[in-house]
C-alpha positions in Angstrom: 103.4 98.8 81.6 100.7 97.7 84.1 101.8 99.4 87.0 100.0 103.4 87.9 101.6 105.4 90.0 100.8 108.5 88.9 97.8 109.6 87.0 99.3 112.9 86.2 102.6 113.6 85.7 104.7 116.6 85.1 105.3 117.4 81.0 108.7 116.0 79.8 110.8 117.4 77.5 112.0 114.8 75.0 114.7 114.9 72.4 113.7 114.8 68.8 112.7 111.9 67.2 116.1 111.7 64.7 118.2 111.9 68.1 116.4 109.2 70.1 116.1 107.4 66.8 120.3 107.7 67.0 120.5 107.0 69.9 118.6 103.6 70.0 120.5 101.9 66.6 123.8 102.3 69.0 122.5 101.3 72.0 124.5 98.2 72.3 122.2 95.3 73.3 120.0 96.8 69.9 122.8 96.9 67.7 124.1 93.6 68.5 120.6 92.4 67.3 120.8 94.1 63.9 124.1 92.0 63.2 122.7 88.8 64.5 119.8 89.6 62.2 121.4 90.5 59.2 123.6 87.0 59.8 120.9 85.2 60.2 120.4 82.3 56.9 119.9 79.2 55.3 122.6 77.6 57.6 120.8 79.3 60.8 119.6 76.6 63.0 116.6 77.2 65.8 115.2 75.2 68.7 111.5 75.2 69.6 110.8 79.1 70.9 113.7 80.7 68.2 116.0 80.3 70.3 119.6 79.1 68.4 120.7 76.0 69.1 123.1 75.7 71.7 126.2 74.6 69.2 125.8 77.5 67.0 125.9 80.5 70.1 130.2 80.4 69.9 129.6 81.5 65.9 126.7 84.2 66.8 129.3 85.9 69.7 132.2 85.3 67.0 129.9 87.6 64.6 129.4 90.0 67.6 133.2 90.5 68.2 133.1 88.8 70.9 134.9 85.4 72.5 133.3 82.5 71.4 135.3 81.0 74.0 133.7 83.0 77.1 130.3 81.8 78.7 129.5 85.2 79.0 129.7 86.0 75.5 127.3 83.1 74.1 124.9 84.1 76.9 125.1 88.1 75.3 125.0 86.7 71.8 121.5 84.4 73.2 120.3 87.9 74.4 120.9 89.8 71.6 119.1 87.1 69.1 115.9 86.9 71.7 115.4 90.4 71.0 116.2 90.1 67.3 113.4 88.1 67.2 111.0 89.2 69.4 111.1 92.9 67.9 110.7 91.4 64.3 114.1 91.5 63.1 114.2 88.5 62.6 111.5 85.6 61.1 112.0 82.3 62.3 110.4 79.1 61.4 109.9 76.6 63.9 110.9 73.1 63.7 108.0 70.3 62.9 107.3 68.1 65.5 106.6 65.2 63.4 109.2 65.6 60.9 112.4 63.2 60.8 112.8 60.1 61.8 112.1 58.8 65.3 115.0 60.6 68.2 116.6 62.8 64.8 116.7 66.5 66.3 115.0 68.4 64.2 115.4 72.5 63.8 113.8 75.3 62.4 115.4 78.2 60.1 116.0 81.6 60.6 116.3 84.6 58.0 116.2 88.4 58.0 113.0 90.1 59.0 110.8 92.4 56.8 111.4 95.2 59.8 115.1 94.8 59.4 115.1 96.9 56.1 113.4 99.9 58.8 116.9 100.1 60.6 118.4 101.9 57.3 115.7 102.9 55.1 112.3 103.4 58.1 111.6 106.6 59.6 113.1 107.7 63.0 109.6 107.3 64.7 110.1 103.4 63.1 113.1 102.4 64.4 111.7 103.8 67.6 108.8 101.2 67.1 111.4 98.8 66.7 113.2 99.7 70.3 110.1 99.7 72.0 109.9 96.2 71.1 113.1 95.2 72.3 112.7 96.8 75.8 109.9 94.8 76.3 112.0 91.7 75.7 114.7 93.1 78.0 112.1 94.0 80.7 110.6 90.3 81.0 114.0 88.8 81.0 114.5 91.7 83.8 111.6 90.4 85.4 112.6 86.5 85.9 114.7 85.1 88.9 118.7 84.8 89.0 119.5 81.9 87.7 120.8 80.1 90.5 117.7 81.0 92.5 116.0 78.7 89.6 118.4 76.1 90.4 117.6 75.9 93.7 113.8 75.9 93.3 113.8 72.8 91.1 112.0 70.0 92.8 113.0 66.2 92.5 111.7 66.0 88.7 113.1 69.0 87.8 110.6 71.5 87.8 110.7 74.9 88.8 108.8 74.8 92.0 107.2 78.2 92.3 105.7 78.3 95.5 109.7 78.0 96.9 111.0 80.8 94.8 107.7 83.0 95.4 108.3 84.2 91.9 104.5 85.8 90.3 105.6 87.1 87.2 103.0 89.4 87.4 104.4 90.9 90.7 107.3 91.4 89.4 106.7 92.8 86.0 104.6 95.3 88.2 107.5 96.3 91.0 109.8 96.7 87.7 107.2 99.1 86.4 106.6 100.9 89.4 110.4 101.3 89.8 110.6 102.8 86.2 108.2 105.4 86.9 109.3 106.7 90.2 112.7 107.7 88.2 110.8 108.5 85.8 108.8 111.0 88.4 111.8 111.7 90.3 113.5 113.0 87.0 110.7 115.2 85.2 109.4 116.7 88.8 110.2 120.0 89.6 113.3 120.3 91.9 113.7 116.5 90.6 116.8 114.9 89.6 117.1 116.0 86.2 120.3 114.7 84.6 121.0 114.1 87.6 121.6 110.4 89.2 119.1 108.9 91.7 120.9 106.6 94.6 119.9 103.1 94.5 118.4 103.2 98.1 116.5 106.1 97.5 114.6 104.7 94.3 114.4 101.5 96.5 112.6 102.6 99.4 110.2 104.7 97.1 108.9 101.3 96.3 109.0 99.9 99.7 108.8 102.3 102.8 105.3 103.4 103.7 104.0 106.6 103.0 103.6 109.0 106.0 106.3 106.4 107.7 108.7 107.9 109.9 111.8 106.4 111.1 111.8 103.0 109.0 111.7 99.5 111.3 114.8 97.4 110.9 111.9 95.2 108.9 111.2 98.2 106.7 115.3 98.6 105.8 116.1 94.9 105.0 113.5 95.1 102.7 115.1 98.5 100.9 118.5 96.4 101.0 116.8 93.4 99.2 115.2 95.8 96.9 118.7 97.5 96.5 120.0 94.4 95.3 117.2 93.1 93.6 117.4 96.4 91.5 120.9 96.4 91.1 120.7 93.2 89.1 117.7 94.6 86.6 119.3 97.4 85.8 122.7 96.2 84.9 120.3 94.0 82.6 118.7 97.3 81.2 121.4 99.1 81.0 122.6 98.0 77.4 119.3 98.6 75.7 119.9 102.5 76.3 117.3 102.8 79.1 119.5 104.0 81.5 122.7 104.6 82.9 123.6 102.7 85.8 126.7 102.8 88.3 126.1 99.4 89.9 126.3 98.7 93.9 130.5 98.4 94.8 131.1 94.7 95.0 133.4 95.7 97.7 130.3 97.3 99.8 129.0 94.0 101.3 132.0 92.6 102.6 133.1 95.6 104.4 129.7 95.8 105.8 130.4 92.8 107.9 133.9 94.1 109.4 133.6 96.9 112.2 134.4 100.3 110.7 137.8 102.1 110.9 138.4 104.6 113.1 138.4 107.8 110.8 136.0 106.3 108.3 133.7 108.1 106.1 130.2 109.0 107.1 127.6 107.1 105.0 126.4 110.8 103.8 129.7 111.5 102.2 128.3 111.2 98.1 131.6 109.0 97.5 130.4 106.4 99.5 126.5 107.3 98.7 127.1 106.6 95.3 128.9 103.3 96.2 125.3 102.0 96.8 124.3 102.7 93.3 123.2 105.1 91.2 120.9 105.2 88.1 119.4 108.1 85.8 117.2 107.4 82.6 118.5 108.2 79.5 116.7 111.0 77.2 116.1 107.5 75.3 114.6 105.8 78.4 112.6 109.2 79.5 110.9 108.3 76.3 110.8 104.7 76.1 109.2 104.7 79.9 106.5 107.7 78.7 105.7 105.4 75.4 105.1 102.9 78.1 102.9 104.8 80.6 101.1 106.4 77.9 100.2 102.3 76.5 98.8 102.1 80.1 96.6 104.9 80.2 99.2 107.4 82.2 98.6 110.7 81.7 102.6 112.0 80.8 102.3 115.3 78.9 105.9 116.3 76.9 106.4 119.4 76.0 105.4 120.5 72.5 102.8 118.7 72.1 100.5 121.3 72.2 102.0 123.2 69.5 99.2 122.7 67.2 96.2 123.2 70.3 94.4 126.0 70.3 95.2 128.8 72.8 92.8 127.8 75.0 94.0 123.8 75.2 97.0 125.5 76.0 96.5 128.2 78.8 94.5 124.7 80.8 97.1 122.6 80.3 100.1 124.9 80.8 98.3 126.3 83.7 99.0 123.3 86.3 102.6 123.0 84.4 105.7 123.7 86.7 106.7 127.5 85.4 109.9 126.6 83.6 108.0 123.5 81.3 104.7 126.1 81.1 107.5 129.1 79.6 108.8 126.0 77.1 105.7 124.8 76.3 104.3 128.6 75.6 107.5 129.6 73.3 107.0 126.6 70.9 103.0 127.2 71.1 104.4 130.9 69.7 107.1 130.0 67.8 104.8 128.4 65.3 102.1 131.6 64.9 101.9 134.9 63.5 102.5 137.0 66.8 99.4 139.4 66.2 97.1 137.1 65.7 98.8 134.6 68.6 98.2 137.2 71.0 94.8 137.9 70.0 93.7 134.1 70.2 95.5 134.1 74.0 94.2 137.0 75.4 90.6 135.6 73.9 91.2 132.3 75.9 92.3 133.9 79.0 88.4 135.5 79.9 86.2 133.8 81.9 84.7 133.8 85.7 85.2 129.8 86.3 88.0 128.3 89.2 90.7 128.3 86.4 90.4 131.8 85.0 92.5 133.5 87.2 95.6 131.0 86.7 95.2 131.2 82.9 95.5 135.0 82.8 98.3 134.3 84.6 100.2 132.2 82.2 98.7 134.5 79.1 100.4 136.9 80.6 104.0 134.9 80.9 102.7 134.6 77.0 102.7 137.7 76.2 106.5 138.3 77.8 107.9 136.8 74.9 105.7 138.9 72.2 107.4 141.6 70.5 106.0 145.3 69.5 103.9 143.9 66.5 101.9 142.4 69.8 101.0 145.9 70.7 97.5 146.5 68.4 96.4 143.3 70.2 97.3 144.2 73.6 95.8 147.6 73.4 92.4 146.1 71.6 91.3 145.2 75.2 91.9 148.1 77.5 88.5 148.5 78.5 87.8 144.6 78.7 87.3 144.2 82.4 89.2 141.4 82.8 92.1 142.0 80.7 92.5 145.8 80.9 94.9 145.8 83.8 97.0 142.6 82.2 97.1 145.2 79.2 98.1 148.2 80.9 101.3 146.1 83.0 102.4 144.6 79.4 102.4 147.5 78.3 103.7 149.8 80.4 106.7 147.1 80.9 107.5 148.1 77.2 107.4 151.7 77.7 104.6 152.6 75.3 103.2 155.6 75.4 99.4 157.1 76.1 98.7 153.9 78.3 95.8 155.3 80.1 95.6 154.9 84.1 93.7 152.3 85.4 90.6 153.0 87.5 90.4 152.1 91.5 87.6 149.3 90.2 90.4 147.8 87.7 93.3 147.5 89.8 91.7 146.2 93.1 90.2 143.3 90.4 93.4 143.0 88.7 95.0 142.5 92.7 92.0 139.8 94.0 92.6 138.3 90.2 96.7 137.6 90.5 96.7 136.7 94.2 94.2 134.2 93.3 96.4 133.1 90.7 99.1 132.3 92.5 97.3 130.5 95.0 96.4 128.2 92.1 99.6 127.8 90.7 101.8 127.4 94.1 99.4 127.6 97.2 100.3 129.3 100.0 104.2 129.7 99.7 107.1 131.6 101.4 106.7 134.5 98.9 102.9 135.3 98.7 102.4 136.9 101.8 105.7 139.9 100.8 102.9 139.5 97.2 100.3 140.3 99.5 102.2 143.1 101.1 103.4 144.4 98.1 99.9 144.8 96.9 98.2 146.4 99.4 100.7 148.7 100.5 100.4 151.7 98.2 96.3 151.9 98.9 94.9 153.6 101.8 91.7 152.0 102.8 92.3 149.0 100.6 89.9 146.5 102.9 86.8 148.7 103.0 86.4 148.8 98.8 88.5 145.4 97.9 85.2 143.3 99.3 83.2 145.1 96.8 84.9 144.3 94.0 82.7 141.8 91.5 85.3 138.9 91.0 84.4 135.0 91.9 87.5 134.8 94.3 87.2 137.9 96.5 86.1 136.5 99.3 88.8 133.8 99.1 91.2 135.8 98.3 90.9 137.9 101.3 90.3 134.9 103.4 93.7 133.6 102.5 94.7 137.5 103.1 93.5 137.0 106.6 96.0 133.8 107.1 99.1 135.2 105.3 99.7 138.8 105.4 102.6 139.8 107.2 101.0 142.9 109.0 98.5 141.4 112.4 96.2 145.0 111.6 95.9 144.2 108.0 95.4 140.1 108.4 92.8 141.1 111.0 90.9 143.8 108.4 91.2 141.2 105.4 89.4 138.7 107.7 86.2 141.3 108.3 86.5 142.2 104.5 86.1 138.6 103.8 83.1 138.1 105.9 81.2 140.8 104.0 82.6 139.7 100.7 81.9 135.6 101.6 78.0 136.0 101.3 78.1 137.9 98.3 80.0 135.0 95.8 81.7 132.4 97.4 84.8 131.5 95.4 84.7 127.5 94.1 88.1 126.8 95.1 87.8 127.9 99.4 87.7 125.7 101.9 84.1 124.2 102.8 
């Protein structure tokens, strides 16, 4: 995959490797090769490239179950023994080009691959290997003109004359890519599609309409509708290797798009006739075969559990920029595999520090700690005089109901306030909910302004400047401003606005 996108995508959460592994034998295209490679013999006759000769195609769909009589069925059984050999499946030897007499067609033979044997006796993470392979096949076929487009570019001898079909194979291996990871995006996002199908034209203009562009030109939308059918052919051509599932555009759609609608006709919003346009969602197979393929191009594409064997401290940074429901996943395999005791003891050791991040990994130690039981307790309560993780202690463990949990100081909880507001500017910015936060916070302290500025953490003065912006109450936004100004020249947090 040569296509970027997006440096940094959200973490995934993949299905084991025995599922996909499952899921990849049956996927039809990938099965169909097996049994064309375990066919394949002495009597197996190949062309130049591997390809089989053209007489012996009816025989190949005949072993697929399908009719040898059909044009369609040879051209499936010639796609299914591309990718049996291109994925190793199958060995071929070419023919010799001086062997035979003079005009005597010559052919090469064909016989079982050494990665065959994988398909029954490999591991899961091998037959995977073995997939992988295959999609790339299926993607450059994806990648290469209609056929009749082809046709019509050849030039008086025959030859395909590129500059008419503006064909770069490079271009379009790249668009096919770049379509691949906005689904791929567009599932694993927060809010995203999920299981969910993605219209056509909505995955089509994400590769065409301008960013920042507002009402698209008439330009701008024949280009999504070329794209839109452009896509609609590569993806009926994917679907059968298990990358995704595909609802193709109504055949139907184009020629009532040239008669004048009827009076009572559906709106174009209705999701009937949305979906008549197309609609695609990746497998849990083609999450991961599009991950192995960003990952091959130097994407960054987390999944979660991966950092089950990380130290605590790999896993409060990279949780810590994780949507909340894949950093709560991520954080309850991390546990699941420790004792909880000393677990707890290794989080709450990586959640100190003064720099930008600190804040935001107390925060997600402390969604840690949620799913700790009592045995967590000894831990919890070793740092109730550690200044930054004394008022985390006293809220987990008040939440439980333990007893003697000593009241924190004035110092302690105006810290433990600048320290979770700043926090949750981290992880969500400025939303909806943080100024009620902010509210919340403040309320219950007379006099909170004129000591929070005092208090010795690295964000105060950011924190009260976004106070200043957000809180609900004018009076209170205007003394969190002044508190700010006396708090700004004392340690100007990393992470405010130059």
């Amino acid at each position: 995959m040569s296509a970027e996108p997006h440096p940094s995508l959200p973490p995934v959460r993949l299905h084991s490797d025995a599922e996909l592994a499952r899921d990849a034998l049956v996927a039809p295209l990938f099965a169909r090769a097996v049994r064309l490679a375990r066919w394949a013999g002495p009597a197996t006759r190949v062309d130049t490239g591997g390809e089989l000769v053209a007489d012996q195609l009816p025989e190949a769909a005949s072993v697929l179950g399908l009719d040898a009589a059909d044009p369609d069925s040879t051209a499936y059984a010639a796609q299914a023994w591309r990718v049996a050999v291109d994925s190793g499946l199958v060995d071929v030897t070419e023919p010799e080009e001086d062997a035979g007499e003079a005009g005597e067609p010559q052919f090469g033979t064909a016989a079982p691959g050494e990665d065959l044997a994988v398909v029954a006796g490999g591991t899961p993470a091998d037959v995977l290997d073995l997939w992988l392979a295959a999609v790339d096949t299926v993607l450059a076929d994806a990648a290469v003109p209609d056929l009749e487009d082809l046709v019509d570019a050849l030039d008086e001898g025959g030859e395909i004359d590129f500059d008419q079909l503006d064909w770069n194979p490079r271009r379009e291996a790249d668009f096919l890519d770049g379509v691949l990871a906005n689904l791929y995006l567009l599932t694993v996002a927060e809010g995203g599609a999920a299981d969910a199908p993605v219209p056509l034209p909505v995955l089509a203009a994400s590769m065409v309409v301008p960013e920042g562009m507002g009402e698209p030109t008439d330009a701008v939308l024949e280009q999504v509708s070329d794209a839109m059918m452009r896509l609609d052919d590569q993806f009926r051509q994917l679907e059968p290797i298990g990358l995704v599932e595909f609802r193709p555009v109504d055949e139907e759609l184009m020629a009532e798009a040239e008669e004048p609608p009827a009076a009572g006709a559906a709106s174009p919003t209705d999701e009937e006739d949305v979906s008549r346009y197309g609609m695609v969602r990746l497998t849990p197979l083609g999450l991961y075969g599009v991950r192995a393929r960003m990952l091959e191009a130097g994407v960054e594409a987390p999944a979660v559990g991966e950092l089950a064997d990380k130290g605590a401290d790999a896993l409060l940074d990279a949780v810590a920029v994780y949507p909340e429901s894949a950093a709560q996943a991520e954080i309850e395999q991390w546990m699941a595999g420790r004792e909880p005791a000393a677990a707890v003891a290794e989080l709450l050791a990586a959640a100190r520090g003064d720099d930008e991040g600190a804040p935001l990994r107390r925060l997600r130690c402390q969604q840690a700690l949620a799913t700790a039981g009592p045995e967590a307790e000894p831990s919890v309560r070793g740092v109730l005089d550690d200044a930054e993780l004394g008022g985390l202690a006293r809220v987990w463990l008040a939440e439980r109901g333990a007893a003697e949990v000593p009241a924190p100081d004035p110092a302690m909880v105006f810290w433990l306030t600048v320290d979770t507001i700043a926090a949750q500017l981290a992880a969500d910015g400025e939303t909806q909910e943080l100024p009620l936060l902010m509210e919340t916070l403040t309320a219950h302290h007379s006099g909170f302004f004129e000591q929070v500025w005092r208090v010795e953490h690295p964000a105060t003065a950011y924190v009260l400047e976004a106070m200043g912006r957000l809180h609900p109450d004018k009076k209170a936004a205007k003394e969190a401003r002044k508190a700010a100004f006396k708090a700004r020249s004392r340690r100007p947090w990393p992470g405010s606005p130059s």
